[in-house]
PDB file of N, CA, C and O in Angstrom, chain B, residues numbered from 101:
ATOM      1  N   UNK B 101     -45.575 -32.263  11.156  1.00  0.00           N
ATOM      2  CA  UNK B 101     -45.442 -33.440  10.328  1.00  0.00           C
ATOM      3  C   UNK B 101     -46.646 -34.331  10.595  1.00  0.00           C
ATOM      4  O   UNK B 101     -47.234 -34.357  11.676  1.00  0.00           O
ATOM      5  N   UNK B 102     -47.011 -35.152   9.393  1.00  0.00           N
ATOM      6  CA  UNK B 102     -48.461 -35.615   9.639  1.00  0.00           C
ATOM      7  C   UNK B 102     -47.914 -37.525  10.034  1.00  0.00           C
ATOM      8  O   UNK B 102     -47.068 -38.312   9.610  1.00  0.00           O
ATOM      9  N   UNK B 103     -48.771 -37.524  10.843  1.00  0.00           N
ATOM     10  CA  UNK B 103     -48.628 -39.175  11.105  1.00  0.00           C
ATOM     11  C   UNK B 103     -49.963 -40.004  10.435  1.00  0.00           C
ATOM     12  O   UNK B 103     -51.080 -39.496  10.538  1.00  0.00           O
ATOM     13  N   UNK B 104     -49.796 -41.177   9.812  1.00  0.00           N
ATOM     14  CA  UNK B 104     -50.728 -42.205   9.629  1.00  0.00           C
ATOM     15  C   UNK B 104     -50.611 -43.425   9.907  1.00  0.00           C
ATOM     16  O   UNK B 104     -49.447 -43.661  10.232  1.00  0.00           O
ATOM     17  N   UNK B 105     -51.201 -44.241   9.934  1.00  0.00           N
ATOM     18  CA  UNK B 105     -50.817 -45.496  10.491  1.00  0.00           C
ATOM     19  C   UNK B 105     -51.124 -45.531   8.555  1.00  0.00           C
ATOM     20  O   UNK B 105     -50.981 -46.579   7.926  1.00  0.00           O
ATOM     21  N   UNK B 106     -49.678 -47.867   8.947  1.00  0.00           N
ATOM     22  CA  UNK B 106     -48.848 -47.949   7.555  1.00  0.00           C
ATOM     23  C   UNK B 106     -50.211 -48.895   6.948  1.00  0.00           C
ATOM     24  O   UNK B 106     -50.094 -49.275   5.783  1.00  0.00           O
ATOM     25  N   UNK B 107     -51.399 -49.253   7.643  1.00  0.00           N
ATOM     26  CA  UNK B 107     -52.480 -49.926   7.057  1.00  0.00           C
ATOM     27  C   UNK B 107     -53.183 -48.658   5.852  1.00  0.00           C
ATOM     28  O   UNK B 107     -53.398 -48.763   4.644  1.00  0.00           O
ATOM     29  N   UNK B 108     -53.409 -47.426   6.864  1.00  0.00           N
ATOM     30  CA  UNK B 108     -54.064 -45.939   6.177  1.00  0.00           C
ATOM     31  C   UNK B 108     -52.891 -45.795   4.797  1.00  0.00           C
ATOM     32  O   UNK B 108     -53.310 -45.647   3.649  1.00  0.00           O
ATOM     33  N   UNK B 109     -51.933 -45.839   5.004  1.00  0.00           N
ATOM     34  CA  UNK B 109     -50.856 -45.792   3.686  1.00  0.00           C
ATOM     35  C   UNK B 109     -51.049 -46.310   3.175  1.00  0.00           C
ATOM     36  O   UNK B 109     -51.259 -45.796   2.076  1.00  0.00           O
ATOM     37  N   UNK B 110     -51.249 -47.975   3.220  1.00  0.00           N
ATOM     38  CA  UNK B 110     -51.483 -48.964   2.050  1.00  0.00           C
ATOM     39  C   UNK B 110     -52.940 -48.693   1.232  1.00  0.00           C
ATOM     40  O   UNK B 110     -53.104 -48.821   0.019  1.00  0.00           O
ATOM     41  N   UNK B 111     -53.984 -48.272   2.259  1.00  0.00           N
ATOM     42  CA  UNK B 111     -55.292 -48.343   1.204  1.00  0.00           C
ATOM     43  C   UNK B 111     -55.539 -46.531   0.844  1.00  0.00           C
ATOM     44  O   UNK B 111     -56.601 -46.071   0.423  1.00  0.00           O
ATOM     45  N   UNK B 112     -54.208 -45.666   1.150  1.00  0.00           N
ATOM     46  CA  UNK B 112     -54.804 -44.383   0.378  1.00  0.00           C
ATOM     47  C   UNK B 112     -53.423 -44.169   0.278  1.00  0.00           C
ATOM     48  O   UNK B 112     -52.852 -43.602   1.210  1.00  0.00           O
ATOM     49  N   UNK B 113     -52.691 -44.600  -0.882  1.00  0.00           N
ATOM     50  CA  UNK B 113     -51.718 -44.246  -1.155  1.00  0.00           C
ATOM     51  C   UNK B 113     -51.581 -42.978  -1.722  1.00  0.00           C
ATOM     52  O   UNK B 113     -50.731 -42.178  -1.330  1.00  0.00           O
ATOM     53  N   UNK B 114     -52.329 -42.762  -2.574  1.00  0.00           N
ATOM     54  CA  UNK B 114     -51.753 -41.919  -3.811  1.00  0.00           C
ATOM     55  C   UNK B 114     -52.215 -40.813  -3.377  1.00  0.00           C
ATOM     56  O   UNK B 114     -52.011 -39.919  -4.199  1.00  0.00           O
ATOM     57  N   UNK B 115     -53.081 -40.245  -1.879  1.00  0.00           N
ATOM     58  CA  UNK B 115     -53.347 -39.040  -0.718  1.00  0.00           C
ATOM     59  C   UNK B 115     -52.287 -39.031  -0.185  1.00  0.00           C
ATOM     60  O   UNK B 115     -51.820 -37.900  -0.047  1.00  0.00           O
ATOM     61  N   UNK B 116     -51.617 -39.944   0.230  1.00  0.00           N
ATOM     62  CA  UNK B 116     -50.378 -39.893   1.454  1.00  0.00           C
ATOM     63  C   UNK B 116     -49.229 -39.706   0.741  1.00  0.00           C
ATOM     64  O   UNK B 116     -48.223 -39.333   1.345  1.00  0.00           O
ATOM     65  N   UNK B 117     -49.189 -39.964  -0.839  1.00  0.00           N
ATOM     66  CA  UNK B 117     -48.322 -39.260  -1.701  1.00  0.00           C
ATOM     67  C   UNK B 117     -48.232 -37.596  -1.773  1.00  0.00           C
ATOM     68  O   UNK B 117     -47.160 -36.992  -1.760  1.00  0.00           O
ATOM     69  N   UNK B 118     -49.204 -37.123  -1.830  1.00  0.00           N
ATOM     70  CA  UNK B 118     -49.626 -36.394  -2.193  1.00  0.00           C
ATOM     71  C   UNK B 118     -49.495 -35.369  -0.957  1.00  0.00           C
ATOM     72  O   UNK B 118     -49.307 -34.158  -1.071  1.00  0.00           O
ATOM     73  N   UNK B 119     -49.606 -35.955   0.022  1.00  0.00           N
ATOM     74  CA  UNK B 119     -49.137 -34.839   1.301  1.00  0.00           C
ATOM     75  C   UNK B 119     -47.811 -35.200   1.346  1.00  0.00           C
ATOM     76  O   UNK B 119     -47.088 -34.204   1.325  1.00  0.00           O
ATOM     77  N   UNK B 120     -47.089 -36.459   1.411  1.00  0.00           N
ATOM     78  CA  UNK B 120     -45.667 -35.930   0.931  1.00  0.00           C
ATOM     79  C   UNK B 120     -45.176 -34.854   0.345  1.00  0.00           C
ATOM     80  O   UNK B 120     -44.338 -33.998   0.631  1.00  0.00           O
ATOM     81  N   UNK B 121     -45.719 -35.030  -0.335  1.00  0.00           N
ATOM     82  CA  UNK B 121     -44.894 -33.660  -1.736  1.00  0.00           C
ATOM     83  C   UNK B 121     -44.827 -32.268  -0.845  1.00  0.00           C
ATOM     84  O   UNK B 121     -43.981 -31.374  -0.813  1.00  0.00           O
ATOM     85  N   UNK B 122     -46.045 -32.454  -0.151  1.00  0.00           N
ATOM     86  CA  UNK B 122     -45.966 -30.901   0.636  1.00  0.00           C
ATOM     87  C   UNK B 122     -45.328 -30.764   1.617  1.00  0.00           C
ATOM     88  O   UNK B 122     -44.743 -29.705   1.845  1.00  0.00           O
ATOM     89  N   UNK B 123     -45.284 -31.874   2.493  1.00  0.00           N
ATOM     90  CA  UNK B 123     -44.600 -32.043   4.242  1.00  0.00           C
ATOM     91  C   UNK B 123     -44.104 -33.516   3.804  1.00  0.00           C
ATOM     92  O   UNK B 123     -44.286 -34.250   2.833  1.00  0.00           O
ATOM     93  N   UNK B 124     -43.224 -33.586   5.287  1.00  0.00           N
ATOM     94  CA  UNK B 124     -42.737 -35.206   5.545  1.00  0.00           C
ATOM     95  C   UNK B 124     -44.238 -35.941   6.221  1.00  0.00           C
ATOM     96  O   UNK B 124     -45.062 -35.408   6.964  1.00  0.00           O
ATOM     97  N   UNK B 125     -44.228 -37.124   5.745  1.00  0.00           N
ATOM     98  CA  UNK B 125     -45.293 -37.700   6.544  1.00  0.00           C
ATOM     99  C   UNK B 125     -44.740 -39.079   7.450  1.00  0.00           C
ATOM    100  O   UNK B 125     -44.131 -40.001   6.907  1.00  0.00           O
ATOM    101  N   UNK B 126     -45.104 -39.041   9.105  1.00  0.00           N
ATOM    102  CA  UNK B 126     -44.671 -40.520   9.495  1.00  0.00           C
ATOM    103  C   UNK B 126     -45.346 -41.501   9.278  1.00  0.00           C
ATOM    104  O   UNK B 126     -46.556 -41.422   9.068  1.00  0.00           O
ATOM    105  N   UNK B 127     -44.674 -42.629   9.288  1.00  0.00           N
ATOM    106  CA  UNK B 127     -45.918 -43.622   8.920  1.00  0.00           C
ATOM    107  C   UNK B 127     -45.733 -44.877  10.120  1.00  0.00           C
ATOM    108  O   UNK B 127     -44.849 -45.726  10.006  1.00  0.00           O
ATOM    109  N   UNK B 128     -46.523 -44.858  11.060  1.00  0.00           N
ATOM    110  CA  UNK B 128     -46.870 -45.979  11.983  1.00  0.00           C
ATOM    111  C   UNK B 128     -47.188 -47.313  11.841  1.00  0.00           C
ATOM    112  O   UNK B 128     -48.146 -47.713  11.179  1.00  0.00           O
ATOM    113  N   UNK B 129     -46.153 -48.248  12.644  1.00  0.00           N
ATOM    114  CA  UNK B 129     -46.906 -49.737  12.845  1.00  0.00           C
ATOM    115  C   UNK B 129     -47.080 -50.061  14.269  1.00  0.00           C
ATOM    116  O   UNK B 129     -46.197 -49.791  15.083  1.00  0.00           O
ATOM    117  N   UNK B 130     -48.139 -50.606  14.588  1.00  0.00           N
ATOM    118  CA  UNK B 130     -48.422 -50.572  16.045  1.00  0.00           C
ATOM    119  C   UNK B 130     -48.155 -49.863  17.184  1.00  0.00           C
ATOM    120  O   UNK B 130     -47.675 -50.020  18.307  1.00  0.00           O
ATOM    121  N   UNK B 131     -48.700 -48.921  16.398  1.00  0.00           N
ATOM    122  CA  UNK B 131     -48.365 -47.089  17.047  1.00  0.00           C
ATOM    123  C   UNK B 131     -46.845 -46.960  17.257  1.00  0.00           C
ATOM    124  O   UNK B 131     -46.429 -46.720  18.391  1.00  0.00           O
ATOM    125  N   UNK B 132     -46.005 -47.103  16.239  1.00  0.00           N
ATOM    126  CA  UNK B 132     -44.278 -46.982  16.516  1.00  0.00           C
ATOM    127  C   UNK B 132     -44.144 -45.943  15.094  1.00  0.00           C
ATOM    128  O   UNK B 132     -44.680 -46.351  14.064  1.00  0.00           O
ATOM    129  N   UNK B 133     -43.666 -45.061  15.082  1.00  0.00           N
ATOM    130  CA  UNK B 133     -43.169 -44.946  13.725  1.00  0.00           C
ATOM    131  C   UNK B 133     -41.892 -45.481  13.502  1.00  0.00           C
ATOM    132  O   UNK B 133     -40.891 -45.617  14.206  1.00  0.00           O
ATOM    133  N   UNK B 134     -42.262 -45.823  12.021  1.00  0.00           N
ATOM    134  CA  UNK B 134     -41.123 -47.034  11.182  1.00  0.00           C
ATOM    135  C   UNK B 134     -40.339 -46.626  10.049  1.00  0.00           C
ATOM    136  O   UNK B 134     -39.402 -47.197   9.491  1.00  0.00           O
ATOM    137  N   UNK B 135     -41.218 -44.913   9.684  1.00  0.00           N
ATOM    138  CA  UNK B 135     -40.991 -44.983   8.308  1.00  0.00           C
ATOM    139  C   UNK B 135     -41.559 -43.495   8.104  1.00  0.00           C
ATOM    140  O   UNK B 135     -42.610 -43.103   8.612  1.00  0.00           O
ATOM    141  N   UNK B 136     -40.761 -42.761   7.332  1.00  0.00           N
ATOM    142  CA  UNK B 136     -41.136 -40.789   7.088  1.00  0.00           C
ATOM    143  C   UNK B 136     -41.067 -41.235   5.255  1.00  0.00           C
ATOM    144  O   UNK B 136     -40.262 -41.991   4.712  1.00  0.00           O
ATOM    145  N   UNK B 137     -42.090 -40.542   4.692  1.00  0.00           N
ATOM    146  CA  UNK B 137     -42.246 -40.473   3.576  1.00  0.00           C
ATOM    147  C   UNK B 137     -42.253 -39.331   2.931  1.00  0.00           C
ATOM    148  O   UNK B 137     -43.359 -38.792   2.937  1.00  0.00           O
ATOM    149  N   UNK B 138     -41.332 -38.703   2.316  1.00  0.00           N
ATOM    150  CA  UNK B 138     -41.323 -37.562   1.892  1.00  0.00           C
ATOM    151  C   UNK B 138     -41.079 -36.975  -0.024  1.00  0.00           C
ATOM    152  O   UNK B 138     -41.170 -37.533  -1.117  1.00  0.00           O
ATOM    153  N   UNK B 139     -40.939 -36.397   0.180  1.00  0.00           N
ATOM    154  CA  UNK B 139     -41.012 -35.257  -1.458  1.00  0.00           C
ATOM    155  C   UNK B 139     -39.387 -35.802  -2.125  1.00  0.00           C
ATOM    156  O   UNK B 139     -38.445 -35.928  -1.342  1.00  0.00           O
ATOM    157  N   UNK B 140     -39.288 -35.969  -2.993  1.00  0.00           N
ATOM    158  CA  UNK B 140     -37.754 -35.931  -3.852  1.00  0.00           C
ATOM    159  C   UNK B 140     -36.897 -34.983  -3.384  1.00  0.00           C
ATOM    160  O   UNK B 140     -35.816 -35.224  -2.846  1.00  0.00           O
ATOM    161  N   UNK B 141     -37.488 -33.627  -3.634  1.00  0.00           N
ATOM    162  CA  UNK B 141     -37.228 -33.148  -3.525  1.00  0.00           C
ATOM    163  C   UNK B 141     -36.354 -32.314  -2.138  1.00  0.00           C
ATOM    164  O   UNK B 141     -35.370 -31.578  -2.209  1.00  0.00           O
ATOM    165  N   UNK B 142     -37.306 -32.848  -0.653  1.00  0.00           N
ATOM    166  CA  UNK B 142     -37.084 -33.071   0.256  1.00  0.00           C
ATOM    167  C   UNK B 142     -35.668 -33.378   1.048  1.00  0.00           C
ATOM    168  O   UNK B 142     -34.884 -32.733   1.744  1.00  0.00           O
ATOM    169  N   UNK B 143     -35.850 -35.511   0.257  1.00  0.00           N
ATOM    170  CA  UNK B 143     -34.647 -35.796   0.085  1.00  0.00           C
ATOM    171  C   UNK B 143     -33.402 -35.337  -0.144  1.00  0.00           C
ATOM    172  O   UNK B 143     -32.413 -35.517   0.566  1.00  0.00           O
ATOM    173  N   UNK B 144     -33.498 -34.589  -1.410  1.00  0.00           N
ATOM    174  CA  UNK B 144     -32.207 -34.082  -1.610  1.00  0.00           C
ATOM    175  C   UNK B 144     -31.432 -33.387  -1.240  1.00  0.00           C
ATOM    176  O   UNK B 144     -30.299 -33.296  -1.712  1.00  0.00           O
ATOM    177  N   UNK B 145     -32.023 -32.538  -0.011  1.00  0.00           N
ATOM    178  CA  UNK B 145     -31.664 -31.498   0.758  1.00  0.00           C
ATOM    179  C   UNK B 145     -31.438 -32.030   2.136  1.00  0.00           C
ATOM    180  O   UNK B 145     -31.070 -31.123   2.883  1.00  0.00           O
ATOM    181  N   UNK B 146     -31.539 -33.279   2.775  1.00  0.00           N
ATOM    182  CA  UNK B 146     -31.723 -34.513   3.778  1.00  0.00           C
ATOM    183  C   UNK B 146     -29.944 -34.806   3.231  1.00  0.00           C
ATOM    184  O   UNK B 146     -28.925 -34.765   3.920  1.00  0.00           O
ATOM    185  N   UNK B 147     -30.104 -35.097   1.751  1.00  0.00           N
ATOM    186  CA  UNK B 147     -28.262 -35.485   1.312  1.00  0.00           C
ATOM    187  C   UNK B 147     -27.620 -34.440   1.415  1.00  0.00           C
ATOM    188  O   UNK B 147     -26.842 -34.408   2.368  1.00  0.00           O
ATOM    189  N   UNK B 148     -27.659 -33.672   0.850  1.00  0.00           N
ATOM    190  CA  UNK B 148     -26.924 -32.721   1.191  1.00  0.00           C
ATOM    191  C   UNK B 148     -26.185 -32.503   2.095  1.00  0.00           C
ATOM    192  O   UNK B 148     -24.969 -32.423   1.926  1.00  0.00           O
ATOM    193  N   UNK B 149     -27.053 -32.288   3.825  1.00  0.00           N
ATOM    194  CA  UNK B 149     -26.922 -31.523   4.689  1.00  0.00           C
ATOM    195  C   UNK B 149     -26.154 -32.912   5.198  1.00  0.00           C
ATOM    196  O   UNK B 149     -25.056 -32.794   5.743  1.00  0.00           O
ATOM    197  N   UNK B 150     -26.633 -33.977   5.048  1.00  0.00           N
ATOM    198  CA  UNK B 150     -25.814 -35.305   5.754  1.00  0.00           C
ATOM    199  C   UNK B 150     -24.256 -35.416   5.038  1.00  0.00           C
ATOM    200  O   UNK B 150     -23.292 -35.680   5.756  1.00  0.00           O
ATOM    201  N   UNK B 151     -24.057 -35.153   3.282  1.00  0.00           N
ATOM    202  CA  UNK B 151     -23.298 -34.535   2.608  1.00  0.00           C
ATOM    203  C   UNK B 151     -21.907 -33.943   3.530  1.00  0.00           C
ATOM    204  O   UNK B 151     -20.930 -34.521   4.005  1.00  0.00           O
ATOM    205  N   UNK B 152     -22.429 -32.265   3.514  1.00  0.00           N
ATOM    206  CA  UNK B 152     -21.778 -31.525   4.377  1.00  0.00           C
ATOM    207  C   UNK B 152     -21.543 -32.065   5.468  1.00  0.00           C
ATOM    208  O   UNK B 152     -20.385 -31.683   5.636  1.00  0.00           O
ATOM    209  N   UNK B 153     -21.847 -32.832   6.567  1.00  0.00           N
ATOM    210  CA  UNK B 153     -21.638 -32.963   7.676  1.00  0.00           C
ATOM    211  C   UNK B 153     -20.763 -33.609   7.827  1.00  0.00           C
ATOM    212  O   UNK B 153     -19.891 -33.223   8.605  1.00  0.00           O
ATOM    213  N   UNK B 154     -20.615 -34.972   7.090  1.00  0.00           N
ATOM    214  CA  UNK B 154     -19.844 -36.052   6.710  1.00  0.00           C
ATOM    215  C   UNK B 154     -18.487 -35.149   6.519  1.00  0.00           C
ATOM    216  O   UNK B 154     -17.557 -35.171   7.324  1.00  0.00           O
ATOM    217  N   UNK B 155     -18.515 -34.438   5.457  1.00  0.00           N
ATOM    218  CA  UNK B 155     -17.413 -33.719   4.974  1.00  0.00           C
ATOM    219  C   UNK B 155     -16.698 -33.144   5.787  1.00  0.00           C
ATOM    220  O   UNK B 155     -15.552 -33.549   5.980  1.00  0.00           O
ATOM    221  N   UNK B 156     -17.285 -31.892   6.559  1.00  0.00           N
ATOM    222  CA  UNK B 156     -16.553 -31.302   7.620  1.00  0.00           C
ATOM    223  C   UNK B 156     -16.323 -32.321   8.927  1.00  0.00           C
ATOM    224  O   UNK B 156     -15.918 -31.698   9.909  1.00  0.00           O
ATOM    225  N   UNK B 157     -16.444 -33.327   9.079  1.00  0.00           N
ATOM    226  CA  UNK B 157     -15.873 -34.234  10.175  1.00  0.00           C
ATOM    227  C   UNK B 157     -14.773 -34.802   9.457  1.00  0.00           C
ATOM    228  O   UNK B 157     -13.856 -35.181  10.186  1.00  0.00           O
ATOM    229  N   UNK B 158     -14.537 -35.040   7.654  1.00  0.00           N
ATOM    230  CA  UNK B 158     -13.153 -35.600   7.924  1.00  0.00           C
ATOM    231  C   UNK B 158     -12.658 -34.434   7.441  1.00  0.00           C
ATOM    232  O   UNK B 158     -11.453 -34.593   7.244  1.00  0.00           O
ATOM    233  N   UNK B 159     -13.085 -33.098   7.094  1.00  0.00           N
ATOM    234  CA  UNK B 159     -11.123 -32.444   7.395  1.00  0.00           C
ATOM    235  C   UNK B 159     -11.026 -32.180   8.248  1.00  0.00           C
ATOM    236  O   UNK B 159      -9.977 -31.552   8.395  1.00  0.00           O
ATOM    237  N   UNK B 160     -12.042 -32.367   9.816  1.00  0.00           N
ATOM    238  CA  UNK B 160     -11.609 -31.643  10.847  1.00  0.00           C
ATOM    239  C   UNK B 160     -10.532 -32.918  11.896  1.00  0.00           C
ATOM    240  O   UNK B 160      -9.741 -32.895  12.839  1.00  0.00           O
ATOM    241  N   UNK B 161     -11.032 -33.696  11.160  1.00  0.00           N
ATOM    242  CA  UNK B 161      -9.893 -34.966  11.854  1.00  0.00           C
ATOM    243  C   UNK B 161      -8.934 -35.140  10.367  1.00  0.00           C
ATOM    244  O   UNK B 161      -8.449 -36.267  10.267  1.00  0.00           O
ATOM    245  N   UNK B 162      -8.715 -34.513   9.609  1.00  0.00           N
ATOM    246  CA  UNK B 162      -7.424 -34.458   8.543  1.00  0.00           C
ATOM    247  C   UNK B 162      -6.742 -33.554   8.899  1.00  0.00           C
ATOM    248  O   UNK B 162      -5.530 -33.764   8.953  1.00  0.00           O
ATOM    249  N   UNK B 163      -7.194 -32.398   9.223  1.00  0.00           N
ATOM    250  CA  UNK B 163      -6.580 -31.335  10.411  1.00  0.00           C
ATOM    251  C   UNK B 163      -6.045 -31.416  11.677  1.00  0.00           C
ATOM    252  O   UNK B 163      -5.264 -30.648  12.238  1.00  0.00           O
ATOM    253  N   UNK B 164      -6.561 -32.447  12.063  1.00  0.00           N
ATOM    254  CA  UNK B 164      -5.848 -32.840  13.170  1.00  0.00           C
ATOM    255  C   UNK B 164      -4.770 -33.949  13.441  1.00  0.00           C
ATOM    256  O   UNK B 164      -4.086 -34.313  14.397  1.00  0.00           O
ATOM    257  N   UNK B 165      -4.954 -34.303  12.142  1.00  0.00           N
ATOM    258  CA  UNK B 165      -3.639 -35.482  11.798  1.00  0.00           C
ATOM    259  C   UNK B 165      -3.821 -36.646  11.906  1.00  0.00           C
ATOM    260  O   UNK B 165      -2.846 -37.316  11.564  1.00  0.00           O
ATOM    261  N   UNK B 166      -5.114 -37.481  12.419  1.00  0.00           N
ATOM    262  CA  UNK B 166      -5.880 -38.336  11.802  1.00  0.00           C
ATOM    263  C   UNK B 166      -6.522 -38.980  11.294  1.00  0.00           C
ATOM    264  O   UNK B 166      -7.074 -40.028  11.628  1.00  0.00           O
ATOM    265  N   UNK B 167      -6.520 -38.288  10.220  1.00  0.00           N
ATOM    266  CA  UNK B 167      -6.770 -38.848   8.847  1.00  0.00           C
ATOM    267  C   UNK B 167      -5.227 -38.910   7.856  1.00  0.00           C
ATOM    268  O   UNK B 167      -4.517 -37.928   7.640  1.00  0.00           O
ATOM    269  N   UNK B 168      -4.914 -40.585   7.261  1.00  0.00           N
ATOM    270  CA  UNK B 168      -3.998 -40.590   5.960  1.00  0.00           C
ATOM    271  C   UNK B 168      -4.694 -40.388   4.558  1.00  0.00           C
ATOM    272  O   UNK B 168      -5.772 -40.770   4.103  1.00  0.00           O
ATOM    273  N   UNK B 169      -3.536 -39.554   3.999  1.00  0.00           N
ATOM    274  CA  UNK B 169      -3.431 -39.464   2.977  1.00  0.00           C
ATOM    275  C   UNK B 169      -4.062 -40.787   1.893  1.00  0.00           C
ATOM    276  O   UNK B 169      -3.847 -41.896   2.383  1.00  0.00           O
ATOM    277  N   UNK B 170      -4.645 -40.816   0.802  1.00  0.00           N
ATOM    278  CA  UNK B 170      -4.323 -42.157   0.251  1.00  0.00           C
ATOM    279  C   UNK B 170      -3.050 -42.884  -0.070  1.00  0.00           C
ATOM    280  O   UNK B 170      -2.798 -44.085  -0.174  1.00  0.00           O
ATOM    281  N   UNK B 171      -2.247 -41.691  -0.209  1.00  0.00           N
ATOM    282  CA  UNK B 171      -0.219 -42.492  -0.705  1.00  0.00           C
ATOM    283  C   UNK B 171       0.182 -42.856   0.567  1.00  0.00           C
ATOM    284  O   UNK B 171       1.099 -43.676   0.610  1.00  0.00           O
ATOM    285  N   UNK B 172      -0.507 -42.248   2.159  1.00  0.00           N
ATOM    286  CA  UNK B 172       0.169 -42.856   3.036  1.00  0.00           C
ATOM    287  C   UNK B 172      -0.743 -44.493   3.647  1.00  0.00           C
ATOM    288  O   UNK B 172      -0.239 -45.432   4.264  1.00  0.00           O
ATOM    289  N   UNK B 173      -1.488 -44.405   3.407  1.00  0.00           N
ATOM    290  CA  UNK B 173      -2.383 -45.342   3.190  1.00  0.00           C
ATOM    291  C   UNK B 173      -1.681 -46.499   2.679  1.00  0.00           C
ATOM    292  O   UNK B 173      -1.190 -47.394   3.367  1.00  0.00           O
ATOM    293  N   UNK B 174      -1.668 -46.369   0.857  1.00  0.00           N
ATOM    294  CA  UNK B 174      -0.485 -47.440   0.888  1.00  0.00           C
ATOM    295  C   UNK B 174       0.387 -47.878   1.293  1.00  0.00           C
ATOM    296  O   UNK B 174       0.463 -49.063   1.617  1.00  0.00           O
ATOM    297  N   UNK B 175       1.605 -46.767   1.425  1.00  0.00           N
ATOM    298  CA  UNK B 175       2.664 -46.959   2.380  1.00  0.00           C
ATOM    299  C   UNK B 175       2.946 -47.767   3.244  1.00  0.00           C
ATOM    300  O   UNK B 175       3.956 -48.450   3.417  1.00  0.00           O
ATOM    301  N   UNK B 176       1.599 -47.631   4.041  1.00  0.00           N
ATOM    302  CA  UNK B 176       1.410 -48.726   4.936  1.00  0.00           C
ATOM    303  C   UNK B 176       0.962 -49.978   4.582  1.00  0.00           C
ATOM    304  O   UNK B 176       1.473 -50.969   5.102  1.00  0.00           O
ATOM    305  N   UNK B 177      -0.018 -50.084   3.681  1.00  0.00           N
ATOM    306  CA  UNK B 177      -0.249 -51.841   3.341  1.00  0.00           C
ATOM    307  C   UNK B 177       0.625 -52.375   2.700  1.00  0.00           C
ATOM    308  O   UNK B 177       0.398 -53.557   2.442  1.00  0.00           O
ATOM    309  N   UNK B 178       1.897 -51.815   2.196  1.00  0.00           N
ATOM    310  CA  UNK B 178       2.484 -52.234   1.326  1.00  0.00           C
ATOM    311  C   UNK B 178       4.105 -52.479   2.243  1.00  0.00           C
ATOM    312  O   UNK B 178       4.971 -53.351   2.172  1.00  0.00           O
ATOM    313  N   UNK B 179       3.953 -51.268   3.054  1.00  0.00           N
ATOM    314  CA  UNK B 179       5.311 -52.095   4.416  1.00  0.00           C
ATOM    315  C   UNK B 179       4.779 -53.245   4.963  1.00  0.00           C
ATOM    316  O   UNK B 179       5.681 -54.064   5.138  1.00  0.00           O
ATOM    317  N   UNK B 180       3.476 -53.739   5.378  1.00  0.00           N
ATOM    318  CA  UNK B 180       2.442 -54.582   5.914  1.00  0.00           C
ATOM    319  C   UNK B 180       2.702 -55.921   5.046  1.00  0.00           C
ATOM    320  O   UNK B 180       3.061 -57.003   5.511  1.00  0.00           O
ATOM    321  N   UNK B 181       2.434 -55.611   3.621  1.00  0.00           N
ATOM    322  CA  UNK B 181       3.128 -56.870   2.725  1.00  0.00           C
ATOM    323  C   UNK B 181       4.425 -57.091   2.783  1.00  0.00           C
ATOM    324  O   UNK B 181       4.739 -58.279   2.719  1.00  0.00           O
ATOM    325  N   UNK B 182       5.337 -56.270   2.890  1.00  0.00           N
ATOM    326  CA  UNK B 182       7.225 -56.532   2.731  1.00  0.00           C
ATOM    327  C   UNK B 182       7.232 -57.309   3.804  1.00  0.00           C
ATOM    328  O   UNK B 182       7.856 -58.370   3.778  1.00  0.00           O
ATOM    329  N   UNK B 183       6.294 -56.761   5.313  1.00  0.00           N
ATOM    330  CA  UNK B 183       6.826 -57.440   6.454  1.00  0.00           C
ATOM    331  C   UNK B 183       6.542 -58.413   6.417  1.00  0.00           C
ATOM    332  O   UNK B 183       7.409 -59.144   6.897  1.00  0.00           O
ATOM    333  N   UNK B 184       5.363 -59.114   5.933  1.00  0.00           N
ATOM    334  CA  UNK B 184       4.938 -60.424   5.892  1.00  0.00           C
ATOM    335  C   UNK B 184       5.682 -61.900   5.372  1.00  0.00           C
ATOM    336  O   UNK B 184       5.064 -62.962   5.445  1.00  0.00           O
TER     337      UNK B 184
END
């Protein structure tokens, strides 16, 4: 992955675009990186995989019986209101 500092980004943008498209690029402020600039395309496969991951953590805690239902969900805000 290519690093630039975020001054080199501002005055050659449309190069540091342009290696996006091919790789992720980091982009540095006072030698820290702050910021990865990458392809659309990239992205979408970044959602995805965060997507899936998300997903299989809640049926694996819906499987295990903590996670409610949405009807039990109500159930409860709505005994929560009677009790009130």
């Amino acid at each position: 992955m290519a690093t630039i500092t975020a001054t080199e980004t501002k005055n050659r943008f449309g190069k540091v675009l342009q290696q996006a498209i091919k790789e992720p690029v980091t982009i540095e402020k006072s030698g820290s990186p702050v910021a990865v600039l990458m392809s659309y395309e990239m992205f979408g496969h970044y959602q995805a995989i965060e997507d899936y991951y998300w997903g299989a953590r809640a049926r694996a805690v819906r499987e295990q019986g903590g996670y409610l239902e949405s009807a039990a969900v109500l159930d409860k805000i709505q005994k929560r209101l009677d009790d009130a």
